[in-house]
N, C-alpha and C positions, 0 to 999 in steps of 0.2 A: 091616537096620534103617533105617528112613527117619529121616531128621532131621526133627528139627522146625523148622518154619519161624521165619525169624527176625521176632520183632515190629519193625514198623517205626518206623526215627528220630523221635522228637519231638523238635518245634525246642524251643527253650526258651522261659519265656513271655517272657520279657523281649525275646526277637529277636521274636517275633508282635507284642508291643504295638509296638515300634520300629516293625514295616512299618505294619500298621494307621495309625498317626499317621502316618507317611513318606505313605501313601495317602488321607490326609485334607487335610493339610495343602500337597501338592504343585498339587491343583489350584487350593487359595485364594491360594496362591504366584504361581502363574501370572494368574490375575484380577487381582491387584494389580499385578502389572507392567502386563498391557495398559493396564489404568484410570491407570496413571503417565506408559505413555507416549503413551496417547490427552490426556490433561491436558496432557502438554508439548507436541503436536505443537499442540491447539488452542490455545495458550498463544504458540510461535511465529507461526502464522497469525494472530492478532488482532494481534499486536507487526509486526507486516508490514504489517497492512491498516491500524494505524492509521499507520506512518509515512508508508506511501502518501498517506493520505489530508491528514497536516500538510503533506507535499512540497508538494500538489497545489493546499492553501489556500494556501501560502505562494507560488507561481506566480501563483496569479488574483491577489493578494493588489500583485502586483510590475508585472504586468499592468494593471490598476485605479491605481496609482501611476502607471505611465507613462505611460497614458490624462490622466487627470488634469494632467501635468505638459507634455504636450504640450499639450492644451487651452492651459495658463498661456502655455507656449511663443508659441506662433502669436498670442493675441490681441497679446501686447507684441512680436509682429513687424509683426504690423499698423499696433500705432498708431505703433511707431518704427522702419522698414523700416532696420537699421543691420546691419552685418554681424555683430557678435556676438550680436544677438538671432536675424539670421537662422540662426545655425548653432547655436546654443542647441536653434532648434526641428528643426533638422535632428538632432541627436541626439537628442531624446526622439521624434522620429519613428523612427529606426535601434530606441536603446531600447525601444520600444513593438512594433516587431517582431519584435525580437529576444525578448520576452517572450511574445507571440501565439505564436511558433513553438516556444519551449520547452514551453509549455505545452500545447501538440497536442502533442508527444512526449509529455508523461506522462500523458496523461488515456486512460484502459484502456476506458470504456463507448462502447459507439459514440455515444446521441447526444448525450453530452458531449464526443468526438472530434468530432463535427460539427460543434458550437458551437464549437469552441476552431478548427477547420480555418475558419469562418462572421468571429469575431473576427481570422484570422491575415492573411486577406483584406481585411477591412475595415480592416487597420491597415497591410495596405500601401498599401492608395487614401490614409492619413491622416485616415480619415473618424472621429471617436473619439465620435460617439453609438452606431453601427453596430457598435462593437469594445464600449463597454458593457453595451448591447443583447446580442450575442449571450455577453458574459460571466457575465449573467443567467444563461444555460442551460447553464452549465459547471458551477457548483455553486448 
């Protein structure tokens, strides 16, 4: 006598809806994380580009101050050649290159590296139309 074959397992319904949902809901699972952490990654880069970019106004910013300040410098050494006016302008001329040169360090576009490299030069001659001038083309 041959047996008869056995009917096969049925899962139950409860285990089929469980995958079912498990196989619907796993790939919107995954969409949402990327979409989270696409949001957070362009979320960090904007919070970057914009602190860059406050650094970089607050440089021209120190730059143009010291510009300005040696101008002041130099005429009141002119009119009163005395030694504390002379070294007055001796330091906002240091200051004023000391600011040129930080400022080519942070500037990333080149021809705004070349303006700031154009400025860095021009403020070591003490030349402070020429260090204005080329701070024009930094921002």
């Amino acid at each position: 006598m041959a047996a008869e074959p056995e009917a096969p397992r049925r899962t139950s319904l409860g285990r089929r809806l469980f995958l079912s949902l498990l196989t619907m809901l796993v790939p919107l699972g995954l969409v949402a994380g990327v979409a989270l952490y696409a949001h957070y990654g362009s979320t960090v880069e904007q919070d970057r580009i914009e602190r860059e970019t406050v650094e970089e106004f607050a440089a021209i910013s120190t730059a143009r101050d010291a510009a300005e300040r040696l101008r002041i410098e130099t005429t009141q050494a002119r009119h009163s050649p005395r030694a504390h006016t002379i070294g007055r302008a001796a330091e906002a001329h240091a200051t004023l290159v000391r600011a040129t040169r930080a400022l080519q360090k942070r500037v990333n576009d080149a021809e705004e590296h070349a303006a700031a490299a154009k400025a860095a030069r021009a403020a070591s001659k003490g030349d402070v139309e020429a260090v204005e001038n080329a701070l024009t083309g930094v921002r």
